[in-house]
C-alpha positions as CSV (number, residue, x, y, z in Angstrom):
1,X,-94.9,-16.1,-74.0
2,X,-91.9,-16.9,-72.1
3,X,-90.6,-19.1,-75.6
4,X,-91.7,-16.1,-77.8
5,X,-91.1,-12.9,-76.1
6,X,-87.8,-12.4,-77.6
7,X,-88.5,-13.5,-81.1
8,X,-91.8,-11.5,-81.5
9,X,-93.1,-8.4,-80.0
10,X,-96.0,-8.8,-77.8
11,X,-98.5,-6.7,-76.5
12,X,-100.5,-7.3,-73.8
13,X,-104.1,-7.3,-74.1
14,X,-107.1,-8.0,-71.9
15,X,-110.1,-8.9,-74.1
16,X,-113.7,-8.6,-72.8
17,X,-112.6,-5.3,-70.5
18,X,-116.8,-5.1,-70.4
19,X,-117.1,-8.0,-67.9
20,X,-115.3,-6.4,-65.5
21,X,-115.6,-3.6,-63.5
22,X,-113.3,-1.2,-62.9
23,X,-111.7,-1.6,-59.7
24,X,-111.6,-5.4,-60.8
25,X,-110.1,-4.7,-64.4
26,X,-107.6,-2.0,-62.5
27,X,-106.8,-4.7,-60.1
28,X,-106.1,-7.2,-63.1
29,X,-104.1,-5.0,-65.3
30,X,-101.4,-3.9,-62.2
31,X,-101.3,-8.0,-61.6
32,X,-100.8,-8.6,-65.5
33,X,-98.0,-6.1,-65.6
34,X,-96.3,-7.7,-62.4
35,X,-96.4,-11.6,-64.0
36,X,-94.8,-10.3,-66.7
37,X,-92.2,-8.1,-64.6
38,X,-92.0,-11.3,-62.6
39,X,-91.5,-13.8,-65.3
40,X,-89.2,-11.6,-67.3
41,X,-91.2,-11.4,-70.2
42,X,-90.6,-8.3,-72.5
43,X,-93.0,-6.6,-74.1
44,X,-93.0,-3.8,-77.3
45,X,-93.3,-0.6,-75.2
46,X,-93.2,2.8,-77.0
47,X,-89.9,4.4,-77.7
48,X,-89.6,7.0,-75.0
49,X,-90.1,10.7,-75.8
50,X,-86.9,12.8,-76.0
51,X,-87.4,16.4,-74.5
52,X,-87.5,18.1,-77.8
53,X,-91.3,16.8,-78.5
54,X,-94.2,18.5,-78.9
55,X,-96.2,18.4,-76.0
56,X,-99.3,16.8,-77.7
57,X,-97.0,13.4,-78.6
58,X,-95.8,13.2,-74.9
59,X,-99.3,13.4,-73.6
60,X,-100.1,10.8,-75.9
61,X,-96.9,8.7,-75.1
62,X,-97.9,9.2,-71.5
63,X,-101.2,8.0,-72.2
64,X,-100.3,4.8,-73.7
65,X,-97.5,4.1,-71.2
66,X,-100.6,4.1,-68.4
67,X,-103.1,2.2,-70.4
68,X,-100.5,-0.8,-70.7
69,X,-101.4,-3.7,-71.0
70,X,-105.0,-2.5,-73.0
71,X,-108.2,-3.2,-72.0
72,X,-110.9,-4.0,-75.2
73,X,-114.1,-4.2,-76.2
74,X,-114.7,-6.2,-79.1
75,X,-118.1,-6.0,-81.0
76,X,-119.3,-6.9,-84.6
77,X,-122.6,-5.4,-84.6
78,X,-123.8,-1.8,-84.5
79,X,-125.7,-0.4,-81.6
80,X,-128.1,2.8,-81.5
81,X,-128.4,4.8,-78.3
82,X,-131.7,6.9,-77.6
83,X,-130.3,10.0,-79.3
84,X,-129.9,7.5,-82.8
85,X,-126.3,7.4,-83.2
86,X,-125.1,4.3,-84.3
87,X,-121.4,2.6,-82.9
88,X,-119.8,-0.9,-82.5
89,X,-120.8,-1.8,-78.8
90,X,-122.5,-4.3,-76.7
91,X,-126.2,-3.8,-75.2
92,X,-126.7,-5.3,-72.0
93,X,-129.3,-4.7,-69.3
94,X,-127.3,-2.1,-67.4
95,X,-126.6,0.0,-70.6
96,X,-124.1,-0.1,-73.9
97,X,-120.1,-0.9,-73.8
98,X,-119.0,1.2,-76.7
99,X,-116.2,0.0,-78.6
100,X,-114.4,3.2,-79.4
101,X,-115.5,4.6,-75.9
102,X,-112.4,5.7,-74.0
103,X,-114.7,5.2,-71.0
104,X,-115.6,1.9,-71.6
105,X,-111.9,0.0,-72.8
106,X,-108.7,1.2,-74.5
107,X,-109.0,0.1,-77.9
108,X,-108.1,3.8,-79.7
109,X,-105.6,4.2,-77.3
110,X,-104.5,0.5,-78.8
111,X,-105.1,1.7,-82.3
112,X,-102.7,5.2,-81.9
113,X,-100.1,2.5,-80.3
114,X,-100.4,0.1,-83.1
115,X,-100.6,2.0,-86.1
116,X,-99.4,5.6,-85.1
C-alpha cells in the first residue's frame, strides 16, 4: 500500500466481518485505521460536507466516515430464514450473516460510498 497509496485510491476493507465478533472486529477496525495513520498511507475518504447540505447527505456522510475502513460479508448463495425470505448470507450453527444486513457488516454502507 505504501508503493500505491498515492497513485491509486484505496479503501480499506475487512473481508469476512462474520468471523469476528464485535468487540473483536471494533477492536480491529480502530487498529486498521491507526497502521494506516501510522504508516502514512492515504486513503479516498469522502469529500466533507459543506454546511449548506441537506441534512439526510450529512447523516449519511457521517455514517460512512464512522464505518471506515468497512466491514463485509461476502456470499454467493441465497439463504431463507423461517419467515421464507430469501437474501445473500451465510448459515452457520448460531444463525445467518446477511449480506445486505447493516447489523451484520457494512457492505451498503460500502455500496452508497462507492457508487453514490
Amino acid at each position: 500500500m505504501k508503493l500505491l497509496h498515492n497513485k491509486v485510491n484505496i479503501v480499506p476493507i475487512i473481508g469476512k466481518a462474520d468471523s469476528l465478533t464485535e468487540s473483536e472486529l471494533k477492536s480491529f477496525k480502530r487498529k486498521v485505521m491507526d497502521d494506516l495513520e501510522k504508516h502514512k498511507i492515504n486513503f479516498y475518504q469522502p469529500p466533507i460536507c459543506g454546511s449548506d447540505e441537506e441534512d439526510e447527505f450529512k447523516a449519511q456522510d457521517a455514517e460512512i466516515r464512522a464505518s471506515l475502513p468497512f466491514s463485509v460479508v461476502g456470499s454467493n448463495i441465497m439463504v431463507e430464514n423461517e419467515n421464507g425470505r430469501k437474501f445473500r448470507g451465510r448459515q452457520y450453527s448460531w444463525g445467518i450473516a446477511e449480506v445486505e444486513n447493516s447489523k451484520h457488516c457494512n457492505f451498503n454502507i460500502l455500496r452508497t460510498f462507492i457508487l453514490r
